[in-house]
FIDOKOL-442929 format. One record per residue: residue in three letters; y, z, x of N, C-alpha, C, O in turn. Coordinates in pm, whole numbers, padded with zeros to 5 digits, always signed. Atoms other than C-alpha are relative to their C-alpha. Layout:
<rs>
AlaYZXYZXYZXYZX
...
</rs>
This chain:
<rs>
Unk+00127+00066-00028+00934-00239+01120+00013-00151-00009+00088-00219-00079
Unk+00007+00205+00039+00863-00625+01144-00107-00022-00102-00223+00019-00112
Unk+00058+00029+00092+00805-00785+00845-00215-00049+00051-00262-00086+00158
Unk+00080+00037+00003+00438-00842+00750-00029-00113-00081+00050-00142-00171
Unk+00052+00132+00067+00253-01156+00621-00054-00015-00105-00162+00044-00098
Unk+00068-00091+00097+00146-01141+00293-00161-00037+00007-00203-00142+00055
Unk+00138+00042-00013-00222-01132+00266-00046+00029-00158+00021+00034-00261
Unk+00038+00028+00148-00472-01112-00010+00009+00116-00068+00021+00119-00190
Unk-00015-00108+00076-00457-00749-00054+00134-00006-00092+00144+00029-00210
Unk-00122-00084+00071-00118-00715-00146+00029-00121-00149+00087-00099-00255
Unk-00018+00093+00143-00143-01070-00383-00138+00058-00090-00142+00017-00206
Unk+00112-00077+00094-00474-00869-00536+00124+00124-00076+00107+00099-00196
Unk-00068-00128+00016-00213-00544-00625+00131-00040-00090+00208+00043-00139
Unk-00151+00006+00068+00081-00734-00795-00029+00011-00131-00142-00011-00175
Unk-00031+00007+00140+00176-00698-01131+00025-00040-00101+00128-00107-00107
Unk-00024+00139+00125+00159-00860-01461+00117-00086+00011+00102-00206-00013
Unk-00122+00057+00042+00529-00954-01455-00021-00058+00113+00052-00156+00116
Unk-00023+00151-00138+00463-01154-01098-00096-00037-00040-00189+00019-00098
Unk+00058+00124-00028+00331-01443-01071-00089-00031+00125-00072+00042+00223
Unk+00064+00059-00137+00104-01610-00803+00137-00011+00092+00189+00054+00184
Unk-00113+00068-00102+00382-01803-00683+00108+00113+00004+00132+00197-00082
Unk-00099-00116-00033+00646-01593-00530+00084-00081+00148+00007-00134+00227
Unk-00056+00029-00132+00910-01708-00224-00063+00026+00123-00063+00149+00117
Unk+00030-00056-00065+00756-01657+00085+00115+00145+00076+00071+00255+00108
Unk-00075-00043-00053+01078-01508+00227+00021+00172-00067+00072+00272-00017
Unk-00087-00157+00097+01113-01206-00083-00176+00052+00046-00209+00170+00058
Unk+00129-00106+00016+00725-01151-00036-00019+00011+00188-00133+00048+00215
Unk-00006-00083-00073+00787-01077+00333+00087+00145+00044+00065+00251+00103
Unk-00085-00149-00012+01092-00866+00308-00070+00091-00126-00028+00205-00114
Unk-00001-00119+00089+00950-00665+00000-00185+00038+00083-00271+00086+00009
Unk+00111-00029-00031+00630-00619+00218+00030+00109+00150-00041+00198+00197
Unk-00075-00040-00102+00859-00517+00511+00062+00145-00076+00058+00250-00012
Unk-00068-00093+00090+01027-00280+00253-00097+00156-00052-00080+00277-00033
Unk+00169-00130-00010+00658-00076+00139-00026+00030+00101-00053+00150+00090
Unk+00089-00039-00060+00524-00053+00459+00108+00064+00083+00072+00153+00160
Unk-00027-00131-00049+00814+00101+00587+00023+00154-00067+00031+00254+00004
Unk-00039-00078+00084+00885+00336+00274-00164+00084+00026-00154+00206+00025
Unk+00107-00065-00050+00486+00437+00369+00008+00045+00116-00024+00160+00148
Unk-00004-00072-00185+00534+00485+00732+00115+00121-00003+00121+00221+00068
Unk-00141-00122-00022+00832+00708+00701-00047+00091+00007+00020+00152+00090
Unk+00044-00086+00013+00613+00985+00643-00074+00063+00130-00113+00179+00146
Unk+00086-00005-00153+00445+00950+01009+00070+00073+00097+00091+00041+00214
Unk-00126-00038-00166+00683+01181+01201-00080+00059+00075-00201+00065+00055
Unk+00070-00097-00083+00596+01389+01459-00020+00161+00018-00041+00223-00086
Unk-00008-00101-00005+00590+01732+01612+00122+00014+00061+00163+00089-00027
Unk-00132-00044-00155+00899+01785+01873+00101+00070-00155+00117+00028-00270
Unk-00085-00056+00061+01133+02026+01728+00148-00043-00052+00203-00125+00022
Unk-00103+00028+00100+01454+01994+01467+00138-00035+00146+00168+00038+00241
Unk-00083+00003-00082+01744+01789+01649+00108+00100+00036+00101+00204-00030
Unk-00070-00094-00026+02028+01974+01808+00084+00025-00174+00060-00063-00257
Unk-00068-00019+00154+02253+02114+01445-00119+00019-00107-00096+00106-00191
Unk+00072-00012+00101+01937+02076+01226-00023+00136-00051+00001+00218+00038
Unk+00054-00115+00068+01831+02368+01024-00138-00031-00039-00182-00112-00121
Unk+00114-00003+00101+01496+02457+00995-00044-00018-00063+00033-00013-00159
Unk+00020-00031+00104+01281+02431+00780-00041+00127-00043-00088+00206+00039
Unk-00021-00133+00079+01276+02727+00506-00204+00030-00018-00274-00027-00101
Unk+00167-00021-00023+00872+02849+00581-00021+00046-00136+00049+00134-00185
Unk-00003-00024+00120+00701+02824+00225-00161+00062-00001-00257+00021+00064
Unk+00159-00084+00034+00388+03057+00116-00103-00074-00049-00212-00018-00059
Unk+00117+00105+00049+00183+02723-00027+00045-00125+00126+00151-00188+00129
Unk-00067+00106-00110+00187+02481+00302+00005-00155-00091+00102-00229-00101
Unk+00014+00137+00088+00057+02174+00071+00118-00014-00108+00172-00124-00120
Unk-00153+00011+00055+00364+02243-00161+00102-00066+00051+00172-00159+00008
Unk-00139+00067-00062+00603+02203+00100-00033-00135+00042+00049-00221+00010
Unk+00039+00109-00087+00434+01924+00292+00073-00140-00128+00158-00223-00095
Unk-00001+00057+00095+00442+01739-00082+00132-00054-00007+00169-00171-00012
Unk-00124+00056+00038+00794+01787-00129+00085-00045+00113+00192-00100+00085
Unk-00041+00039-00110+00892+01717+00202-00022-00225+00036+00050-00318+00071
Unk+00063+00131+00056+00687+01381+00146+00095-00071-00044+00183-00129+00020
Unk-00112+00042+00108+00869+01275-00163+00197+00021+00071+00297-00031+00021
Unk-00144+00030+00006+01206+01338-00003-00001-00107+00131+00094-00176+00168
Unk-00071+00138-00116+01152+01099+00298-00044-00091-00074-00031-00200-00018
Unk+00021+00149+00041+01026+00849+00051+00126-00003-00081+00166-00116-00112
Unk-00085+00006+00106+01283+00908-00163+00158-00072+00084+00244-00152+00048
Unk-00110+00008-00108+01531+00901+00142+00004-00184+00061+00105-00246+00096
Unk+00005+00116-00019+01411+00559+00219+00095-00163-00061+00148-00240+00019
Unk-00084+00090+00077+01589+00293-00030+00169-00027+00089+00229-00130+00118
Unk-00180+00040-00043+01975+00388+00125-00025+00017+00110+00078-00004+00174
Unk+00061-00014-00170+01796+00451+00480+00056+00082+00081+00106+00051+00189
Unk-00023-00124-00090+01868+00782+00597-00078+00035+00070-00179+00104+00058
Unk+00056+00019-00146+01801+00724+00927+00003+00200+00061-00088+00246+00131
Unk+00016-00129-00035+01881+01117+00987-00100+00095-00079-00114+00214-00050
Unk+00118-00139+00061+01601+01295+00754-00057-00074+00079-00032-00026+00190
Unk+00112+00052-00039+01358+01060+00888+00022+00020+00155-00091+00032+00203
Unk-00068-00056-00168+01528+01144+01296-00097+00113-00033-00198+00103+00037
Unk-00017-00152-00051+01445+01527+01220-00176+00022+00016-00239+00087+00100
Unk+00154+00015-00009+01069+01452+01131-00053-00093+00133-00166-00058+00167
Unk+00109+00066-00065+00947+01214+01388+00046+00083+00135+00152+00145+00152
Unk+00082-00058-00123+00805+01341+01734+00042-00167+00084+00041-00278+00033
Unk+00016+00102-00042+00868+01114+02017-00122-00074+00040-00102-00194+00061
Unk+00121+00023-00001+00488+01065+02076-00023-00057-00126-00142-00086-00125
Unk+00014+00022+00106+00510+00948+01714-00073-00143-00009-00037-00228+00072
Unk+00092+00101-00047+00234+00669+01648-00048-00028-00145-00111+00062-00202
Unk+00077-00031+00084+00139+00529+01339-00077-00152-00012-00053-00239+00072
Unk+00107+00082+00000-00131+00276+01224+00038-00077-00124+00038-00013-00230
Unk-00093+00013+00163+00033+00051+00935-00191-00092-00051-00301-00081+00001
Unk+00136+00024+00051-00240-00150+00702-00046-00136+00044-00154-00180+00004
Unk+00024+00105-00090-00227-00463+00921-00053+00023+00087-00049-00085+00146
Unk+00055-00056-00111-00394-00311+01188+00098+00009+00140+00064+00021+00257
Unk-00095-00074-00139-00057-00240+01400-00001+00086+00015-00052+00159-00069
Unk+00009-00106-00036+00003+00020+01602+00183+00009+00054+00231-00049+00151
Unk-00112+00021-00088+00374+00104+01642+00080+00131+00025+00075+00231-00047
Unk-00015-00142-00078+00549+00363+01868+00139+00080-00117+00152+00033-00230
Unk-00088-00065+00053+00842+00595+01733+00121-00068+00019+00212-00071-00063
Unk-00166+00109+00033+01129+00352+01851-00009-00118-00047+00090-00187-00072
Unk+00010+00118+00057+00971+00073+01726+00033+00017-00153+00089-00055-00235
Unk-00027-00069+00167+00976+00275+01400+00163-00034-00058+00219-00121-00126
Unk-00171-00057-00003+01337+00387+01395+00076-00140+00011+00140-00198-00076
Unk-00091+00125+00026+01480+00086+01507-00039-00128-00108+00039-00224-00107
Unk-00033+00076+00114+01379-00120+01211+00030+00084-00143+00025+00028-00252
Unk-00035-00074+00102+01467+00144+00980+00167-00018-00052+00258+00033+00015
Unk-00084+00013+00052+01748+00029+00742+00022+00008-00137-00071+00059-00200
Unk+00004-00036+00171+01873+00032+00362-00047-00125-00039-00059-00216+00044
Unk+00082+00089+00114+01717-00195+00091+00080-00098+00047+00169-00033+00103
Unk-00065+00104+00021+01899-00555+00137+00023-00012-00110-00060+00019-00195
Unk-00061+00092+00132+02103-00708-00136-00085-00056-00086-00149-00151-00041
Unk+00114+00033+00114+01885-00766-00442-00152+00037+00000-00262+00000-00040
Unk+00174-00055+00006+01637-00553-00360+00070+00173-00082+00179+00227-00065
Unk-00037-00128+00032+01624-00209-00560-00200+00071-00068-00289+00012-00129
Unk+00144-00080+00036+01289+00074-00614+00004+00098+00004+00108+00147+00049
Unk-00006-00092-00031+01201+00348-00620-00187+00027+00024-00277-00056+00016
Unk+00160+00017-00083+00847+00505-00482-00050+00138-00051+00030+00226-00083
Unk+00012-00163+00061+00660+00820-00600-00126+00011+00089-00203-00078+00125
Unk+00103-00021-00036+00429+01032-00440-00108+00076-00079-00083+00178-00142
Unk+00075-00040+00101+00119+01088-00610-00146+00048+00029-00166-00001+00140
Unk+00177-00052-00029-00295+01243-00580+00015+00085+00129-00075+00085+00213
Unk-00003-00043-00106-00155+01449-00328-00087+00084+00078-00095+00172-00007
Unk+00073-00077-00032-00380+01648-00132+00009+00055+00147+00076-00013+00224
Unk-00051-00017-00112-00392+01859+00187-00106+00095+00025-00181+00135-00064
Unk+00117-00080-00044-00623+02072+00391+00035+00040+00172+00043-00035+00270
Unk-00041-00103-00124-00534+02333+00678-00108+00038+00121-00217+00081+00084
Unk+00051-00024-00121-00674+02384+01026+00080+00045+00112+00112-00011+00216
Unk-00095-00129-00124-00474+02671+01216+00149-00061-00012+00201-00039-00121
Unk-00123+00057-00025-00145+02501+01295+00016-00132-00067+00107-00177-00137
Unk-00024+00163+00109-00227+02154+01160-00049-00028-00136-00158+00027-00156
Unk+00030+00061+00091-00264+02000+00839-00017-00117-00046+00086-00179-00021
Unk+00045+00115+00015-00414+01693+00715+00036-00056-00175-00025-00013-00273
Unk-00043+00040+00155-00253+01521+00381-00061-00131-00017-00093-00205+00075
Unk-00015+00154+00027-00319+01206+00174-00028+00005-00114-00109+00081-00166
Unk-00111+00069+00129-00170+01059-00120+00026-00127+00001+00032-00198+00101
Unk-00051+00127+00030-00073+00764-00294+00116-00029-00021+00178+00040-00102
Unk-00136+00000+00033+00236+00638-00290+00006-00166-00103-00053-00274-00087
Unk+00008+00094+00122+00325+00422-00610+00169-00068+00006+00269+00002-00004
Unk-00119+00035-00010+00613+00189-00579+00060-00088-00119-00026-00133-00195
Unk-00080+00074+00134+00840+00006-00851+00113-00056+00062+00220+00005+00074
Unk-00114+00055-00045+01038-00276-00685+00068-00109-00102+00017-00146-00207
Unk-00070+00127+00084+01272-00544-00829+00061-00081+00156+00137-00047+00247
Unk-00068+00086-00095+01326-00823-00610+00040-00113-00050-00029-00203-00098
Unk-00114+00096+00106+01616-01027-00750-00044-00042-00083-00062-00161-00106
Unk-00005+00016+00145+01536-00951-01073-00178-00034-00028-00199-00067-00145
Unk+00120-00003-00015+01151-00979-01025-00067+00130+00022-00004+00195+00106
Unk+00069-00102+00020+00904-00680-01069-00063-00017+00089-00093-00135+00102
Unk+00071-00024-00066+00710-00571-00796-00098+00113+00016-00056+00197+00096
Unk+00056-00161-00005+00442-00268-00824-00085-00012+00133-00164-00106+00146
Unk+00121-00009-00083+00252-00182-00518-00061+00162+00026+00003+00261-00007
Unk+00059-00099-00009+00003+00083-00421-00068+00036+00132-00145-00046+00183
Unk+00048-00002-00104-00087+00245-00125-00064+00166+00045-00035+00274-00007
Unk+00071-00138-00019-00314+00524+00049+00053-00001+00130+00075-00093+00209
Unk-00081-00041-00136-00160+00732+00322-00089+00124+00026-00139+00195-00061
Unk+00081-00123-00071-00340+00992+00539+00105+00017+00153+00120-00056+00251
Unk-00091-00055-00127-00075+01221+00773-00076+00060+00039-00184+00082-00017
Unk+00056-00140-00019-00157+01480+00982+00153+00063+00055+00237-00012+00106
Unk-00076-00117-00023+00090+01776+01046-00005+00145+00081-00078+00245+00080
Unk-00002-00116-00117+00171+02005+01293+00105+00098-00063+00206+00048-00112
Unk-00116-00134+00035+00376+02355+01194+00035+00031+00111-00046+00105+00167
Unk-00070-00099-00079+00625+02445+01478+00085+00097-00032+00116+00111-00151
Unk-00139-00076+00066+00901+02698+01474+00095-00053-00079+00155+00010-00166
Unk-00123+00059+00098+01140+02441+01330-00077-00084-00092-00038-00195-00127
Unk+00053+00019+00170+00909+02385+01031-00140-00153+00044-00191-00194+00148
Unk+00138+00105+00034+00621+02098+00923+00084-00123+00102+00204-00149+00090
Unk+00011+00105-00057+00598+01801+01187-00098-00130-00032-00212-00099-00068
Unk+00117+00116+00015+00404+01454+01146-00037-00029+00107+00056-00039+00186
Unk-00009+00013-00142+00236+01383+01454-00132-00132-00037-00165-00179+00072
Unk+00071+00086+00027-00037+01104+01286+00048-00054-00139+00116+00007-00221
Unk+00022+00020+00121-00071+00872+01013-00010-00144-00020+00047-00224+00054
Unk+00073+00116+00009-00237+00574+00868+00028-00039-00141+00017+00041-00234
Unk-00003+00049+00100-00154+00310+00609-00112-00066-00059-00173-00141+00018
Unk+00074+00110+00038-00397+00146+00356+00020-00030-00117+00013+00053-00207
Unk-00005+00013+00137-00324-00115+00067-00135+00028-00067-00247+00016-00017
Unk+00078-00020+00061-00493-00015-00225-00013-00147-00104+00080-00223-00128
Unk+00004+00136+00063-00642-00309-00439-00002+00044-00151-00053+00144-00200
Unk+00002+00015+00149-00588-00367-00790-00025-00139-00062+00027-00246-00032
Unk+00013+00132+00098-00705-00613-01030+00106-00092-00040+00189-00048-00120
Unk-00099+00052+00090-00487-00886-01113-00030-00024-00168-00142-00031-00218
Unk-00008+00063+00156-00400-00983-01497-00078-00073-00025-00046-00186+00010
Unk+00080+00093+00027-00729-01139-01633+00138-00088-00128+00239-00053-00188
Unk-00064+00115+00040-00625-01493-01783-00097+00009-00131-00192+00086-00132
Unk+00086+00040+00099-00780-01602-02115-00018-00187-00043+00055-00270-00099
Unk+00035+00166-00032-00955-01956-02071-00049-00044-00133-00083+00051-00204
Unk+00028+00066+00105-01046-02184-02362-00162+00028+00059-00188+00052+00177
Unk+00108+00045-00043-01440-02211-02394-00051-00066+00036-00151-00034+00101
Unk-00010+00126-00055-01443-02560-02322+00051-00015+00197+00007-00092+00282
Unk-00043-00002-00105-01261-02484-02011-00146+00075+00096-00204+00017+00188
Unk+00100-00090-00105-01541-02172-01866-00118-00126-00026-00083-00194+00071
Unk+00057+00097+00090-01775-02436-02014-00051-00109+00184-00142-00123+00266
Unk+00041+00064-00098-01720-02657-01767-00028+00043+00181-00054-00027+00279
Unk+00075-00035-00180-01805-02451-01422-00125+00022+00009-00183+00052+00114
Unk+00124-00044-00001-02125-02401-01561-00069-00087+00047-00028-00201+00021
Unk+00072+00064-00073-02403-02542-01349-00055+00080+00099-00045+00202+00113
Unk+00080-00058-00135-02613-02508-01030+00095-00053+00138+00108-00175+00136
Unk-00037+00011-00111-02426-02518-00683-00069+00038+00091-00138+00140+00092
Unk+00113-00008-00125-02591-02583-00350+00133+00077+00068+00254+00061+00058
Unk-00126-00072-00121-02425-02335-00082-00020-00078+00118+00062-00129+00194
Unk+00048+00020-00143-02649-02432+00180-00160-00079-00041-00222-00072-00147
Unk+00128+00097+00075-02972-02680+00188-00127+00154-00073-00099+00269-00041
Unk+00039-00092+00120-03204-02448-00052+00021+00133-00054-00056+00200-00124
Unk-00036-00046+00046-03007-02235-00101+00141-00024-00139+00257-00063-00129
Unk-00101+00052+00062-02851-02264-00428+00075+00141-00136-00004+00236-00140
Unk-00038-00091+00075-02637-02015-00719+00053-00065-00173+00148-00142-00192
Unk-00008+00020+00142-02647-02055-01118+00159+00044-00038+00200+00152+00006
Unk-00093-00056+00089-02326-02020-01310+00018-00031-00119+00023-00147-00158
Unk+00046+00022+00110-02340-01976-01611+00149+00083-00122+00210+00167-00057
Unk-00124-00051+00098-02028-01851-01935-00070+00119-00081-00158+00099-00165
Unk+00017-00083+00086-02066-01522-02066+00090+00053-00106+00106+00174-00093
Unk-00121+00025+00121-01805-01536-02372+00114-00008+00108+00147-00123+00138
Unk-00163+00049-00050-01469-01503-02157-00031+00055+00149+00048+00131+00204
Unk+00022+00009-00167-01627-01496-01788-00088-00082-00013-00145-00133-00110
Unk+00148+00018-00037-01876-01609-01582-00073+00079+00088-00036+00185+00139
Unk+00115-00122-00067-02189-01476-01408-00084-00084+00075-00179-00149+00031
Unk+00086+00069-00134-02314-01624-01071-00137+00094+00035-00144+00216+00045
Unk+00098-00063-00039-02649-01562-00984-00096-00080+00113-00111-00202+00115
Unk+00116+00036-00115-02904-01612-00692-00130+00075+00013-00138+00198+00026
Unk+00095-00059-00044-03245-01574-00642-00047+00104+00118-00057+00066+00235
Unk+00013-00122-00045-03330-01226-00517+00133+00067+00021+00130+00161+00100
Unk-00148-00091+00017-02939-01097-00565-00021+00012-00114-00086-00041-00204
Unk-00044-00034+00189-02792-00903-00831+00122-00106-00039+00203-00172+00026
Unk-00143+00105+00066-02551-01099-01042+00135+00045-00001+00173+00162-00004
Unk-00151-00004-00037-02206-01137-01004+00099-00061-00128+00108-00176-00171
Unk-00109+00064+00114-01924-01131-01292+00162-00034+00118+00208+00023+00218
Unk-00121+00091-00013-01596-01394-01254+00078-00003-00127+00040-00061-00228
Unk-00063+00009+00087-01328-01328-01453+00084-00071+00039+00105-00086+00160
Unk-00078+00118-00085-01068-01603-01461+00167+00089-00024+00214+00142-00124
Unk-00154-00029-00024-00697-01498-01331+00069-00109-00020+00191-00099-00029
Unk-00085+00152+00018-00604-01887-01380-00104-00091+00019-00218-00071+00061
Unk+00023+00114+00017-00683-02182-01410-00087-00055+00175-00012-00082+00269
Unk+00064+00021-00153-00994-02269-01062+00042+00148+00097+00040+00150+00221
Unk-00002-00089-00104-00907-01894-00967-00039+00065-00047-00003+00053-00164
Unk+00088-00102+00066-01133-01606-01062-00035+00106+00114-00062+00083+00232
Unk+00036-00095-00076-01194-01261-00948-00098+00108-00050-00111+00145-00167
Unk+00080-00130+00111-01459-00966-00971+00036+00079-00003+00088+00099+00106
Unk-00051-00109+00077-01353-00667-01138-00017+00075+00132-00122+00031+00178
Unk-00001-00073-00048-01313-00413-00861-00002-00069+00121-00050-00005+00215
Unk+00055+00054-00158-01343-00613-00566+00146-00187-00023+00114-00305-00013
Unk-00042+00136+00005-01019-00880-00622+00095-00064+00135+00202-00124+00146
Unk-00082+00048-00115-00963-00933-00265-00046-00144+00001-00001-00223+00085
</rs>
């Protein structure tokens, strides 16, 4: 896949041990790195290449689908370009969380192993699945644990396949990426510091919003809204609890 840009989701989702600041260059390849270790899972339907073996038909479909899952993410890191061959469909199409759309050779041909100072591993997790005759519809989180030269990376993401059962076993024939947001690391500000954002700000001519220090935040408010908590992540940067895009 071609690298993506980082945006705010994925700087909302990092992890205590990163920092704001980060290279641009490691936070496109390790963004390039998730979103293909998520897409891998997007194969298609068209049947097992010539030599393949079947798959072994299991009496719980969401079982297999699961572990089938987990081994192309797992397969991802040293880039075994042949599990991930036997799953995709040439109609294969998936939707990453940038709002691309890219075909099955666009897939494949950026599919390679981790670069030099990159190392992770990825788990699949909340799995779930739900049957309709031949197809099935999954989605799960996939939880990742990177190190990029020597830097911690966690990211989190929601995936929704869908699956087709032919004779030569479970196919992917859809599937859609989305980052999931997480809170960054609240900061702990002197009182003197929250202290001073307190006041009235004009947005717009009468329209204006109170802020005001509630021990280690603050709490914006406007006439006829509900109020709004700001917790500070740093120093002029603050986010609200559930919402730190």
């Amino acid at each position: 896949m071609r690298p993506r840009s980082p945006g705010k989701h994925y700087q909302a989702s990092r992890s205590p041990e990163v920092g704001r600041a980060r290279h641009p260059v490691e936070l496109r390849a390790f963004r390039r790195a998730t979103i293909q270790a998520a897409a891998a899972l997007l194969v298609g339907c068209a049947s097992a290449p010539p030599g393949a073996q079947p798959d072994v038909p299991h009496d719980d479909p969401a079982a297999e689908l699961q572990a089938i899952t987990q081994k192309l993410v797992d397969a991802y890191a040293p880039g075994d370009l042949a599990l991930w061959t036997r799953y995709t469909a040439p109609a294969f199409v998936v939707v990453t969380e940038d709002d691309e759309v890219e075909t099955r050779d666009q897939f494949l041909a950026a599919l390679e192993p981790l670069p030099p100072g990159f190392e992770g591993t990825a788990r699949v997790t909340a799995f779930r699945a739900s049957t309709f005759e031949e197809m099935t519809v999954t989605t799960y989180v996939i939880e990742e644990n990177e190190s990029v030269f020597g830097q911690l990376v966690h990211g989190h993401f929601r995936v929704s396949d869908m699956w087709r059962e032919t004779p030569a076993g479970f196919r992917l024939i859809a599937s859609q990426v989305f980052a999931l947001l997480r809170d960054p690391p609240r900061a702990a500000l002197p009182e003197a510091a929250l202290n001073s954002y307190a006041g009235t700000y004009e947005l717009a001519p009468n329209v204006c919003v109170r802020v005001n220090r509630d021990r280690d935040h603050l709490v914006a408010e406007r006439d006829g809204r509900s109020s709004q908590t700001f917790v500070p992540e740093h120093v002029d940067i603050f986010f609200t609890p559930g919402h730190p895009a």
